[in-house]
CHARMM-style PDB file with segment names, atoms N, HN, CA, C and O in Angstrom:
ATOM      1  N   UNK     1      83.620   8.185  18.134  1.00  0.00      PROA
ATOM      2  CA  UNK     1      82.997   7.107  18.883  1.00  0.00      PROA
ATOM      3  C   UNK     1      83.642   5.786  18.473  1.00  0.00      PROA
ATOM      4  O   UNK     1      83.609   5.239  17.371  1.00  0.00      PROA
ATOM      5  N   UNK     2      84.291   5.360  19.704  1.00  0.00      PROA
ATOM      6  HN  UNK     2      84.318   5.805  20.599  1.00  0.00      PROA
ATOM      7  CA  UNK     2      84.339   3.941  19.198  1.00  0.00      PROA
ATOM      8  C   UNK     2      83.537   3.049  18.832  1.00  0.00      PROA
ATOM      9  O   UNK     2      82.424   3.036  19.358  1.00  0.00      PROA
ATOM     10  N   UNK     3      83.897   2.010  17.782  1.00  0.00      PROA
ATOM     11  HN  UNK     3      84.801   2.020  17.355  1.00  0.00      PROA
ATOM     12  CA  UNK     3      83.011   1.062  17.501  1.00  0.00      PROA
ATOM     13  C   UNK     3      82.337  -0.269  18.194  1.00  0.00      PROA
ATOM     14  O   UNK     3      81.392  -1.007  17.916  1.00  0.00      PROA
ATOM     15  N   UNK     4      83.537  -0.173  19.476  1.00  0.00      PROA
ATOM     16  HN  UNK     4      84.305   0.427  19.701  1.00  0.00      PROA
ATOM     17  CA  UNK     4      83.232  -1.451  20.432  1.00  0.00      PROA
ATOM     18  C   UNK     4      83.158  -0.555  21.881  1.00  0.00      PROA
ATOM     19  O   UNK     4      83.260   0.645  22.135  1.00  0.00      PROA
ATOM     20  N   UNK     5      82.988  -1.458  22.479  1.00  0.00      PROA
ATOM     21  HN  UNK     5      82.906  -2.433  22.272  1.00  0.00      PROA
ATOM     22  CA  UNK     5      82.548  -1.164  23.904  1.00  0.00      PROA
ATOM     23  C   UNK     5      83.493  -2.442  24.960  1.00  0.00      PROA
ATOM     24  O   UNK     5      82.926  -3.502  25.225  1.00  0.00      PROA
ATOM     25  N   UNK     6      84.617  -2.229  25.363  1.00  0.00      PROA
ATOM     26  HN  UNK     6      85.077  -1.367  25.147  1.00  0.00      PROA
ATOM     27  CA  UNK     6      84.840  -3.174  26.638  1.00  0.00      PROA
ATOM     28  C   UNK     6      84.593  -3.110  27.344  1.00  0.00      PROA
ATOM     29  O   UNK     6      84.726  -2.018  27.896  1.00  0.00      PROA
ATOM     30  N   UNK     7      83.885  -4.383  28.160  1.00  0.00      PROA
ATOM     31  HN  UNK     7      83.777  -5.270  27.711  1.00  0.00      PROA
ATOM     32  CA  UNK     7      83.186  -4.777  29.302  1.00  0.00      PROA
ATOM     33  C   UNK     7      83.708  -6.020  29.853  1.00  0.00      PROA
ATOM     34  O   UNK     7      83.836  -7.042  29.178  1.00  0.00      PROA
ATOM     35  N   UNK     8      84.008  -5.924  31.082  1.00  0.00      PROA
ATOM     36  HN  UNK     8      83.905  -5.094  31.631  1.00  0.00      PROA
ATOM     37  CA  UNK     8      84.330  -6.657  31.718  1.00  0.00      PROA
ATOM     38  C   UNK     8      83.728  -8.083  32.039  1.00  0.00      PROA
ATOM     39  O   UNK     8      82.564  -7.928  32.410  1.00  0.00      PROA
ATOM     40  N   UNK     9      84.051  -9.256  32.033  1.00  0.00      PROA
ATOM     41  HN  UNK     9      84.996  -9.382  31.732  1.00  0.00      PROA
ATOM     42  CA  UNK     9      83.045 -10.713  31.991  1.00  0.00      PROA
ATOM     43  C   UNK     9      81.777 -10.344  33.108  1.00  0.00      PROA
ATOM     44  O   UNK     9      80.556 -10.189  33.123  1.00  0.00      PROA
ATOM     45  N   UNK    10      83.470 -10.310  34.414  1.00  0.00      PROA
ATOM     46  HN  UNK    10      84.462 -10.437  34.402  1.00  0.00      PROA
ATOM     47  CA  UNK    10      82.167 -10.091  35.339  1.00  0.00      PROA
ATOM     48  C   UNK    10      80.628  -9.029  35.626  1.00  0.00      PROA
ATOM     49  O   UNK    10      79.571  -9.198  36.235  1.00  0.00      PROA
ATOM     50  N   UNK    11      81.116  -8.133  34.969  1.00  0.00      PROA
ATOM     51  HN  UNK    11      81.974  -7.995  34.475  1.00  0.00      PROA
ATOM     52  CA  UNK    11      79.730  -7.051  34.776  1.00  0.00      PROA
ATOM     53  C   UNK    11      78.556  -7.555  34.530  1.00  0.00      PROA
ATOM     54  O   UNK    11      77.583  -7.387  35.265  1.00  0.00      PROA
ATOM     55  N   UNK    12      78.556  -8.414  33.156  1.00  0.00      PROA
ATOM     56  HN  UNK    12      79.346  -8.550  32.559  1.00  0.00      PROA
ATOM     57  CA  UNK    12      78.109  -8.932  32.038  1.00  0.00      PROA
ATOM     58  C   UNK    12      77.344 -10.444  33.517  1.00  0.00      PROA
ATOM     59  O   UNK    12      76.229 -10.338  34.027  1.00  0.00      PROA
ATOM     60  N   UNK    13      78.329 -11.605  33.826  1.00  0.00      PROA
ATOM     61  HN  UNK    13      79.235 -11.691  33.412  1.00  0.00      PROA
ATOM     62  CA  UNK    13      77.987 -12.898  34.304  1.00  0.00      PROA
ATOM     63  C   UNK    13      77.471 -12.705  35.874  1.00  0.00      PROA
ATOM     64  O   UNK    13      76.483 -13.383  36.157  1.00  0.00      PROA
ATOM     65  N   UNK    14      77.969 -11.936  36.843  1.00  0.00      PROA
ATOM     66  HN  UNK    14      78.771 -11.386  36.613  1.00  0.00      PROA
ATOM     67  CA  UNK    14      77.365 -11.620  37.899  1.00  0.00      PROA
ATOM     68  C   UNK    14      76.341 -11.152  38.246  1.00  0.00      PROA
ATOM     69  O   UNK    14      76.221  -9.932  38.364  1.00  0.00      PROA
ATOM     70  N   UNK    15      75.705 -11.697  38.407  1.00  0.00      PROA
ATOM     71  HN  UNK    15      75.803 -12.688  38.312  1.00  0.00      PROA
ATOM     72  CA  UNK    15      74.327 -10.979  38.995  1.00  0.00      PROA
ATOM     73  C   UNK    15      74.102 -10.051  40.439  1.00  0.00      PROA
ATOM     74  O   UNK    15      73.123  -9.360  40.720  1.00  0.00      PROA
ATOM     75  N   UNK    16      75.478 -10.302  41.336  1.00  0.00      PROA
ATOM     76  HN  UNK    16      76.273 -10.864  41.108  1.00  0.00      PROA
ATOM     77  CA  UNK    16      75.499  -9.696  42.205  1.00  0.00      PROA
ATOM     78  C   UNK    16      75.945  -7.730  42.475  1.00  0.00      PROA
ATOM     79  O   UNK    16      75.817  -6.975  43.440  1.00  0.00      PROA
ATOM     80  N   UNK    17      76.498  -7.550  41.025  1.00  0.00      PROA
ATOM     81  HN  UNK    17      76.602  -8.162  40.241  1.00  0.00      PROA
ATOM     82  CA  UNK    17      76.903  -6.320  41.061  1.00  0.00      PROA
ATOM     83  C   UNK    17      75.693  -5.322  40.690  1.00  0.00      PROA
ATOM     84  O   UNK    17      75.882  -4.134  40.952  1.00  0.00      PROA
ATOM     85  N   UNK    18      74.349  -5.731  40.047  1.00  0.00      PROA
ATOM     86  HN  UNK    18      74.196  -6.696  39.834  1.00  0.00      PROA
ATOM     87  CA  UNK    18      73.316  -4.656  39.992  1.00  0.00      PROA
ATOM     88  C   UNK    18      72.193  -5.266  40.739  1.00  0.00      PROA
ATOM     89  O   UNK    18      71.994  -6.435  41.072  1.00  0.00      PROA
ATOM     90  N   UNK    19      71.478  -4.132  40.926  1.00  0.00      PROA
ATOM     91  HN  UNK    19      71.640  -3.183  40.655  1.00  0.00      PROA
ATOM     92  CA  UNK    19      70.054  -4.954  41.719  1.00  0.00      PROA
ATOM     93  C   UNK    19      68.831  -5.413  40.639  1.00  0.00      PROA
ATOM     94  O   UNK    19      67.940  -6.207  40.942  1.00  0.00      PROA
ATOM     95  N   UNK    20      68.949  -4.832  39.472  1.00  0.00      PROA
ATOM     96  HN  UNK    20      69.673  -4.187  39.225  1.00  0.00      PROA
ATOM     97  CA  UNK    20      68.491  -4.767  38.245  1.00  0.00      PROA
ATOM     98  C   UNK    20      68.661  -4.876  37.176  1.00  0.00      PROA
ATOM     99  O   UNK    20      69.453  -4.065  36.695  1.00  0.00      PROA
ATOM    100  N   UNK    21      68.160  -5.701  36.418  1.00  0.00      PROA
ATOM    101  HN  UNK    21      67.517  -6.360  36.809  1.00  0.00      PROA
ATOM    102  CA  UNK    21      68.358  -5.898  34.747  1.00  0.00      PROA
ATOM    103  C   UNK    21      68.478  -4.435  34.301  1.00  0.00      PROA
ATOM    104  O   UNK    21      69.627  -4.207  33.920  1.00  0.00      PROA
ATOM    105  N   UNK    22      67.901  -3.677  34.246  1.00  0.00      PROA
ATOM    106  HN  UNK    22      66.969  -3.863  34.555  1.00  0.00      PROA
ATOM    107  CA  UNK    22      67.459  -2.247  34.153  1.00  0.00      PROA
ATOM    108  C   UNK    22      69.378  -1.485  34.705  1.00  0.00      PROA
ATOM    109  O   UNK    22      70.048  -1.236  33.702  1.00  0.00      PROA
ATOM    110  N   UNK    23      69.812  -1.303  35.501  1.00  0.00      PROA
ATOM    111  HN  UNK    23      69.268  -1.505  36.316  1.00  0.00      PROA
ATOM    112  CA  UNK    23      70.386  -0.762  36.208  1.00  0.00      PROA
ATOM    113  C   UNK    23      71.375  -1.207  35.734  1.00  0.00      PROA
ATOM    114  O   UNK    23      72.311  -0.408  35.752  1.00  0.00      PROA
ATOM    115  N   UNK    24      71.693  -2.647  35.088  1.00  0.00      PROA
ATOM    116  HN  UNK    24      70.933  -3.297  35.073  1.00  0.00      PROA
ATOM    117  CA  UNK    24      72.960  -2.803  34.680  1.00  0.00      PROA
ATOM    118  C   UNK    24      73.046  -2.529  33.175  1.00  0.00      PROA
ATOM    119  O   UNK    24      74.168  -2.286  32.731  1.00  0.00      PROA
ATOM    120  N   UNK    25      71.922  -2.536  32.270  1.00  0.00      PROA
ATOM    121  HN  UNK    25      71.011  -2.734  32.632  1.00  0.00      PROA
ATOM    122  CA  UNK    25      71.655  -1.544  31.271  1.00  0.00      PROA
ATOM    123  C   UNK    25      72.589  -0.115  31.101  1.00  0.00      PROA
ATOM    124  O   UNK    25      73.466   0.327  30.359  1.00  0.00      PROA
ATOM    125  N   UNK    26      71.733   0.332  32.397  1.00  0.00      PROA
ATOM    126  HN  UNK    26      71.021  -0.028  33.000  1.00  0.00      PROA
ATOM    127  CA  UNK    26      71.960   1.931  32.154  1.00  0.00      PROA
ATOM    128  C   UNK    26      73.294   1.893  32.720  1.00  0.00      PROA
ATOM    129  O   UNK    26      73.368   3.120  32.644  1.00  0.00      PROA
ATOM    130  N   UNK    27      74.099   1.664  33.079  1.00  0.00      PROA
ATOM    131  HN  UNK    27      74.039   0.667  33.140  1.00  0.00      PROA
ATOM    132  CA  UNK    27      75.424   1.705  33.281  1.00  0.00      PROA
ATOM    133  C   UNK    27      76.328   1.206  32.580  1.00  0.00      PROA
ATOM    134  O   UNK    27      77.443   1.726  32.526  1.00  0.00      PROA
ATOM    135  N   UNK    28      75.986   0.020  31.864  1.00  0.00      PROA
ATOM    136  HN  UNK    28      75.080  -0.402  31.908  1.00  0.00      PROA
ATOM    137  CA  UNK    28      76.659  -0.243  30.165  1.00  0.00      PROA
ATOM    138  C   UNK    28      76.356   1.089  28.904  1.00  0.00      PROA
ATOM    139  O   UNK    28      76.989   1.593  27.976  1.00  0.00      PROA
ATOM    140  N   UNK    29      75.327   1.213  29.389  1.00  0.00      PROA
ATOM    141  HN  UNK    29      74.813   0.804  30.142  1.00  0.00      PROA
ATOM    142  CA  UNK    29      75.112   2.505  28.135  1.00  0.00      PROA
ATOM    143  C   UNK    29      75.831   3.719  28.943  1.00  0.00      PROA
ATOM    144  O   UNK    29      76.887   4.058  28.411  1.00  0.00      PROA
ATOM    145  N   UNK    30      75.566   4.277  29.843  1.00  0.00      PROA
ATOM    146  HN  UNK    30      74.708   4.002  30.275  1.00  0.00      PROA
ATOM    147  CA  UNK    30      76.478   5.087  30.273  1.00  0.00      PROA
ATOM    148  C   UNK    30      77.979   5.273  29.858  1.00  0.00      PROA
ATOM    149  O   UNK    30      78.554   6.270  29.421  1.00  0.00      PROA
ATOM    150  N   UNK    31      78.549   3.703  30.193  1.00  0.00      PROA
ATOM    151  HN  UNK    31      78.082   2.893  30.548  1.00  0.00      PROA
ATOM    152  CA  UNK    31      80.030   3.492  29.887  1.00  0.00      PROA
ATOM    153  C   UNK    31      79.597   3.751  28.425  1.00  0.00      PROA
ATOM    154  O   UNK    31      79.232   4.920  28.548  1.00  0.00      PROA
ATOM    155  N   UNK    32      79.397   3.454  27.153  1.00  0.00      PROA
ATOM    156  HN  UNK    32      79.694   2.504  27.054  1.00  0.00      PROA
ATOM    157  CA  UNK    32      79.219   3.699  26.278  1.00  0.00      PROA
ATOM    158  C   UNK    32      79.428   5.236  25.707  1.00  0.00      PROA
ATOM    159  O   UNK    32      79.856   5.617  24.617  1.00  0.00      PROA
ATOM    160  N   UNK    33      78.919   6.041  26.968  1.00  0.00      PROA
ATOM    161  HN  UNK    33      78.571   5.732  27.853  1.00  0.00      PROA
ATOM    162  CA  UNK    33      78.924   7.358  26.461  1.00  0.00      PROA
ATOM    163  C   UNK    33      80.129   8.227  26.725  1.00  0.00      PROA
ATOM    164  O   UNK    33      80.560   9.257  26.206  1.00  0.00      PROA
ATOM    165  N   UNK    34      80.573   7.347  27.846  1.00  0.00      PROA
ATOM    166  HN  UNK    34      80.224   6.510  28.267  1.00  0.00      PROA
ATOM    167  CA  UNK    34      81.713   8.611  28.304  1.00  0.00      PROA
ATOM    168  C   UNK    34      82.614   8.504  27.658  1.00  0.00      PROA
ATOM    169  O   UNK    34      82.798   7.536  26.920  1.00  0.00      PROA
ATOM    170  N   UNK    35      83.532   9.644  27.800  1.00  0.00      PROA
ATOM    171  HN  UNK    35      83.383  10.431  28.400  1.00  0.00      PROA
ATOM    172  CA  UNK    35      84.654  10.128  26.927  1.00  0.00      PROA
ATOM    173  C   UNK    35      85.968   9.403  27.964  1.00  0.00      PROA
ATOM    174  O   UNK    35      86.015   8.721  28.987  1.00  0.00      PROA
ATOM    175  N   UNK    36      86.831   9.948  27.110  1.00  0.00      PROA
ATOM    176  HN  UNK    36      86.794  10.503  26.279  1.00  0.00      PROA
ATOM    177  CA  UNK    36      87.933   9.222  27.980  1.00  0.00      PROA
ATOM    178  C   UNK    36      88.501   9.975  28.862  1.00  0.00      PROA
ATOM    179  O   UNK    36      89.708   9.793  29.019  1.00  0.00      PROA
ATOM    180  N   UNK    37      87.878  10.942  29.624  1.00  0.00      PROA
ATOM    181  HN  UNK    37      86.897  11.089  29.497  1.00  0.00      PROA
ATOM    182  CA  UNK    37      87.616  11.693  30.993  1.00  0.00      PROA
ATOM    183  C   UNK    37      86.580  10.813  31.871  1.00  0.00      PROA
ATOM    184  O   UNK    37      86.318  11.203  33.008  1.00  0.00      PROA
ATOM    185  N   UNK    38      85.987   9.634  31.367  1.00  0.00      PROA
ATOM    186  HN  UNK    38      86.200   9.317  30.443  1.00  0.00      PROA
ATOM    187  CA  UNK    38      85.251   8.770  32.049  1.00  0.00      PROA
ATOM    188  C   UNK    38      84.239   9.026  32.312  1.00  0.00      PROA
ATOM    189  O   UNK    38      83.474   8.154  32.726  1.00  0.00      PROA
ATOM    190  N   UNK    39      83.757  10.647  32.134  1.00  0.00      PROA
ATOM    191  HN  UNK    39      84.378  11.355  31.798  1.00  0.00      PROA
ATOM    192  CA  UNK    39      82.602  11.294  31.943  1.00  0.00      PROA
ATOM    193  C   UNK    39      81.158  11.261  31.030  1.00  0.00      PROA
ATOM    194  O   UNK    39      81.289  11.193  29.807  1.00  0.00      PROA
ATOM    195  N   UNK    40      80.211  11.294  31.428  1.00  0.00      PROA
ATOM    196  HN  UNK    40      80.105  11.349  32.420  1.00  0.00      PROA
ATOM    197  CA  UNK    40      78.955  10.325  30.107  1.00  0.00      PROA
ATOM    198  C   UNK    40      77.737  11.816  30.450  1.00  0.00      PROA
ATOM    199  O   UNK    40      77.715  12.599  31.400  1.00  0.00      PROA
ATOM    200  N   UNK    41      77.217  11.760  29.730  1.00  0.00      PROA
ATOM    201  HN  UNK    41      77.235  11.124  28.959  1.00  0.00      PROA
ATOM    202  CA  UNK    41      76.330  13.008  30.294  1.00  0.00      PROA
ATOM    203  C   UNK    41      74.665  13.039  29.189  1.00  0.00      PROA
ATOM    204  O   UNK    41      73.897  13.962  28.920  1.00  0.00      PROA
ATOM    205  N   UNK    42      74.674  11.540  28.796  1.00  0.00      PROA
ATOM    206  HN  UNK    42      75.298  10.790  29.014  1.00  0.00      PROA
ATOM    207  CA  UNK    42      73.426  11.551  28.107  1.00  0.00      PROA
ATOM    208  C   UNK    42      71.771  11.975  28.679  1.00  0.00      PROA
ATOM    209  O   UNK    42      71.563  11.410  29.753  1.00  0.00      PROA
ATOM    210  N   UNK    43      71.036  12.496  28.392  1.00  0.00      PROA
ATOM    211  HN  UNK    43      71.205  12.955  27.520  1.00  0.00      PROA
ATOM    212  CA  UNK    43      69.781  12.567  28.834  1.00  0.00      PROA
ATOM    213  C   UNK    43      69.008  11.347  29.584  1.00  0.00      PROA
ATOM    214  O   UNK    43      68.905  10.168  29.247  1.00  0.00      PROA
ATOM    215  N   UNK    44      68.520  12.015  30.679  1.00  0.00      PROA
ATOM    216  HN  UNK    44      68.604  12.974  30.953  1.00  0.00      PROA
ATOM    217  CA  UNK    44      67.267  10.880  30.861  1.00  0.00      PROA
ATOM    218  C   UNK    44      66.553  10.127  29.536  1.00  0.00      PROA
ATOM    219  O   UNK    44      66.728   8.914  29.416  1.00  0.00      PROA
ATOM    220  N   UNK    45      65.893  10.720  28.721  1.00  0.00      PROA
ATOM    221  HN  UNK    45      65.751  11.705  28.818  1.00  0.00      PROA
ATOM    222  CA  UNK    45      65.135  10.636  27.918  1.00  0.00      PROA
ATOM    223  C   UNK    45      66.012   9.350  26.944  1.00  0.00      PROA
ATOM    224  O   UNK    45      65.689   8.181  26.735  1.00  0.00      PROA
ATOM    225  N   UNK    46      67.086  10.053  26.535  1.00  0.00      PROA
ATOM    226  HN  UNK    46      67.349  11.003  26.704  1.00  0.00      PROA
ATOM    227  CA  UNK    46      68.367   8.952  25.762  1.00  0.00      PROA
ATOM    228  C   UNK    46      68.891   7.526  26.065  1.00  0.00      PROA
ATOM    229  O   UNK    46      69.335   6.565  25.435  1.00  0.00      PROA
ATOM    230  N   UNK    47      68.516   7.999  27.824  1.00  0.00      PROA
ATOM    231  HN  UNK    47      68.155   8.779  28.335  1.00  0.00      PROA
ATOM    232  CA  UNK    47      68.651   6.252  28.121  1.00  0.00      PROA
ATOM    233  C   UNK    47      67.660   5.893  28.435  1.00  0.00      PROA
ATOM    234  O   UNK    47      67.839   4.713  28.736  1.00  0.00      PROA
ATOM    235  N   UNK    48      66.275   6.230  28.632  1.00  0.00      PROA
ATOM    236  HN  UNK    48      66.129   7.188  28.387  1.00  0.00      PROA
ATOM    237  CA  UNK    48      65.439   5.532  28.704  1.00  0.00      PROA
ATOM    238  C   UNK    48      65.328   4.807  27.489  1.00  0.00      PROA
ATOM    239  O   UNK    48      65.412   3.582  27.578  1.00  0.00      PROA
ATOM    240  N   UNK    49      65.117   5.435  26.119  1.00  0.00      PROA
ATOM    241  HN  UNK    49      65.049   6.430  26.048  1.00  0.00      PROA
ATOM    242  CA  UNK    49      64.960   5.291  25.067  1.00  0.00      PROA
ATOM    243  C   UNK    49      66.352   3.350  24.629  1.00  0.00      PROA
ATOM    244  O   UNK    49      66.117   2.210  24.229  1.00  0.00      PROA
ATOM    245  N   UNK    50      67.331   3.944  24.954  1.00  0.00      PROA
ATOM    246  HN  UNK    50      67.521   4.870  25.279  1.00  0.00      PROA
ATOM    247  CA  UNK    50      68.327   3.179  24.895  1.00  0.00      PROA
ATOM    248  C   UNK    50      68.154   1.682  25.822  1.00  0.00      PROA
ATOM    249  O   UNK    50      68.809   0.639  25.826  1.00  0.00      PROA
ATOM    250  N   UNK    51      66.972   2.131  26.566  1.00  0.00      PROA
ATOM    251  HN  UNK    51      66.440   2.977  26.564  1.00  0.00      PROA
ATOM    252  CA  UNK    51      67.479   0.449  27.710  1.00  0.00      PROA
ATOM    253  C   UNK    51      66.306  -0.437  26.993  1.00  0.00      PROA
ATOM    254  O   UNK    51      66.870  -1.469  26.629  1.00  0.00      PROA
ATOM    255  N   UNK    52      64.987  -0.493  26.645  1.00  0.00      PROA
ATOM    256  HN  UNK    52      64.529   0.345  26.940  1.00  0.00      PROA
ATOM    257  CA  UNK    52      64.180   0.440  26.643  1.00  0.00      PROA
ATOM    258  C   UNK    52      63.434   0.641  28.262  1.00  0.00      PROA
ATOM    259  O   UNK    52      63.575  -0.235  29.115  1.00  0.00      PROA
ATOM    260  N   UNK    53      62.823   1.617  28.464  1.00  0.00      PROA
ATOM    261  HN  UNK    53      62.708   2.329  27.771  1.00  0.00      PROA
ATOM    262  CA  UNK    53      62.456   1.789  29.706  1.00  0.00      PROA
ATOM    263  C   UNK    53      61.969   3.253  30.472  1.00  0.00      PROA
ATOM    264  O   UNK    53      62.722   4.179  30.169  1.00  0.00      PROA
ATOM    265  N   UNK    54      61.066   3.563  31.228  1.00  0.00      PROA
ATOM    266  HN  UNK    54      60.455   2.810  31.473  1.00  0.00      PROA
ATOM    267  CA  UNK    54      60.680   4.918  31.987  1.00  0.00      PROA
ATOM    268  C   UNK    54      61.585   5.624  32.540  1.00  0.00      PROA
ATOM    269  O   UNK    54      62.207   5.175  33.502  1.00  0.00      PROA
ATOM    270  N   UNK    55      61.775   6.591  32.146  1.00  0.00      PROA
ATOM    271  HN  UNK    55      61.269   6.956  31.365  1.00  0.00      PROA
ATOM    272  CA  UNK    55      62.949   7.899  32.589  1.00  0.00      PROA
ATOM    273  C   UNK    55      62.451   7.930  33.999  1.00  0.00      PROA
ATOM    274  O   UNK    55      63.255   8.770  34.403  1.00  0.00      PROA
ATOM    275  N   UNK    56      61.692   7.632  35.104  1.00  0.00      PROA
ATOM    276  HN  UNK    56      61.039   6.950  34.776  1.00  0.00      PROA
ATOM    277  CA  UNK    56      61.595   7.139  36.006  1.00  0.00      PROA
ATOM    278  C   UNK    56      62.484   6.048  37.195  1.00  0.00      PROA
ATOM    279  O   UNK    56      63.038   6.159  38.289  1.00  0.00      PROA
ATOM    280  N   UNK    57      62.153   4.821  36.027  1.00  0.00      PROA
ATOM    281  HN  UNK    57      61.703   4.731  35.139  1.00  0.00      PROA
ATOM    282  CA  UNK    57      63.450   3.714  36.042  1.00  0.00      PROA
ATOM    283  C   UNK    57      64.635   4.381  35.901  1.00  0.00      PROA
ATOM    284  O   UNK    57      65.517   4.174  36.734  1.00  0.00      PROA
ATOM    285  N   UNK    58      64.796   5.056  35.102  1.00  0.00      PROA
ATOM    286  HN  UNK    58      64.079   5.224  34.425  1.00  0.00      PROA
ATOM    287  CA  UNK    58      66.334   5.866  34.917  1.00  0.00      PROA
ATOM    288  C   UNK    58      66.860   6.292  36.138  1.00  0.00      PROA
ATOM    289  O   UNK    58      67.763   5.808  36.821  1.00  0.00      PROA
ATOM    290  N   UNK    59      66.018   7.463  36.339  1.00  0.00      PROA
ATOM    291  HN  UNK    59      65.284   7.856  35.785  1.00  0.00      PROA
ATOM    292  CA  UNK    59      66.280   8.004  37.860  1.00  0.00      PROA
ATOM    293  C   UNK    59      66.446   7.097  38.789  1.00  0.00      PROA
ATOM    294  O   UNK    59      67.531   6.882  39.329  1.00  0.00      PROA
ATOM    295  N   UNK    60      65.292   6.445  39.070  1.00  0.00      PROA
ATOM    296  HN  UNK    60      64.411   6.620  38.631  1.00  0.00      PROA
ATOM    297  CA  UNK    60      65.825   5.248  39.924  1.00  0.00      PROA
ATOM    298  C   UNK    60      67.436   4.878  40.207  1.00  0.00      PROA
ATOM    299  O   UNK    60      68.250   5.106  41.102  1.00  0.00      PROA
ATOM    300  N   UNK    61      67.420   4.131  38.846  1.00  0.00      PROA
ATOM    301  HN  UNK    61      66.759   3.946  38.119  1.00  0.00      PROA
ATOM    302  CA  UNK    61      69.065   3.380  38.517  1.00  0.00      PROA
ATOM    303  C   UNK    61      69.857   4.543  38.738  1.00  0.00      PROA
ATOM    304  O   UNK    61      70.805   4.251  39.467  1.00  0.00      PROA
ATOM    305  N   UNK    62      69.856   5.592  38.447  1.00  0.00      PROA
ATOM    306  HN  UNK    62      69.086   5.830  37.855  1.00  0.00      PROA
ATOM    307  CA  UNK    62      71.127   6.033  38.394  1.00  0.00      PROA
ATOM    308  C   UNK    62      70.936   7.059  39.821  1.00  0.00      PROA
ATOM    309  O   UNK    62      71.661   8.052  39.859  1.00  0.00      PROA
ATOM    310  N   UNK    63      70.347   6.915  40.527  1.00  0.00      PROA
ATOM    311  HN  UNK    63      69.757   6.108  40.496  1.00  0.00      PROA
ATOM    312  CA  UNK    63      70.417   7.189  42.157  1.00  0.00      PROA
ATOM    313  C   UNK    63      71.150   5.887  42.727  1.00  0.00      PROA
ATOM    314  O   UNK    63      72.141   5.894  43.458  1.00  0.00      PROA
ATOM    315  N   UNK    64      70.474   4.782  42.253  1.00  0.00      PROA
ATOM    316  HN  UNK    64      69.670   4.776  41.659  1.00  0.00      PROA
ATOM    317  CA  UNK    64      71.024   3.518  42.831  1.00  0.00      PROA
ATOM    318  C   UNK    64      72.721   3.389  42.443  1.00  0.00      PROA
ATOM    319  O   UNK    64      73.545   3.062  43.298  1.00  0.00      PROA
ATOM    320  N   UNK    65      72.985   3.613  41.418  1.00  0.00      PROA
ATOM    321  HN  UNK    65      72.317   3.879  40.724  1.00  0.00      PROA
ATOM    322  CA  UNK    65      74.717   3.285  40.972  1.00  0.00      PROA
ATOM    323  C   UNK    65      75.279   4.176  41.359  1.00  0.00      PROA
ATOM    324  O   UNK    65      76.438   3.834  41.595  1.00  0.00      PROA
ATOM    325  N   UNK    66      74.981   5.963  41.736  1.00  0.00      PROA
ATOM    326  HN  UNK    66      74.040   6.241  41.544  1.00  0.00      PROA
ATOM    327  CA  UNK    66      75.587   6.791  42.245  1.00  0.00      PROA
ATOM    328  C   UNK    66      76.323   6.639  43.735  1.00  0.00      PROA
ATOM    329  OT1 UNK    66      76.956   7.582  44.210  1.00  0.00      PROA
TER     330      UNK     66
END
């Protein structure tokens, strides 16, 4: 695991790229997880835990970014 995470400014300063505080969470932690196949495959439960937030919200978000 790397120790850092690059993220792009705009991800981070735009508000126009998520519909949600929540949603742009779980897609920073996502990137966080994947391997360098770009692939991430953490649990509901892991990112709820991680944003903090309802594995509900999860689903949500990650219907919404799909």
């Amino acid at each position: 695991m790397q120790p850092y995470l690059r993220v792009e400014h705009h991800l981070l300063r735009d508000g126009t790229d998520f519909s949600s505080v929540h949603e742009k969470m779980i897609y920073l932690i996502l990137c966080s997880y994947a391997g360098q196949d770009g692939l991430a495959f953490p649990s509901h439960q892991t990112l709820a835990d991680a944003v903090p937030c309802g594995k509900t919200t999860v689903k949500t978000c990650l219907q919404t970014l799909v």
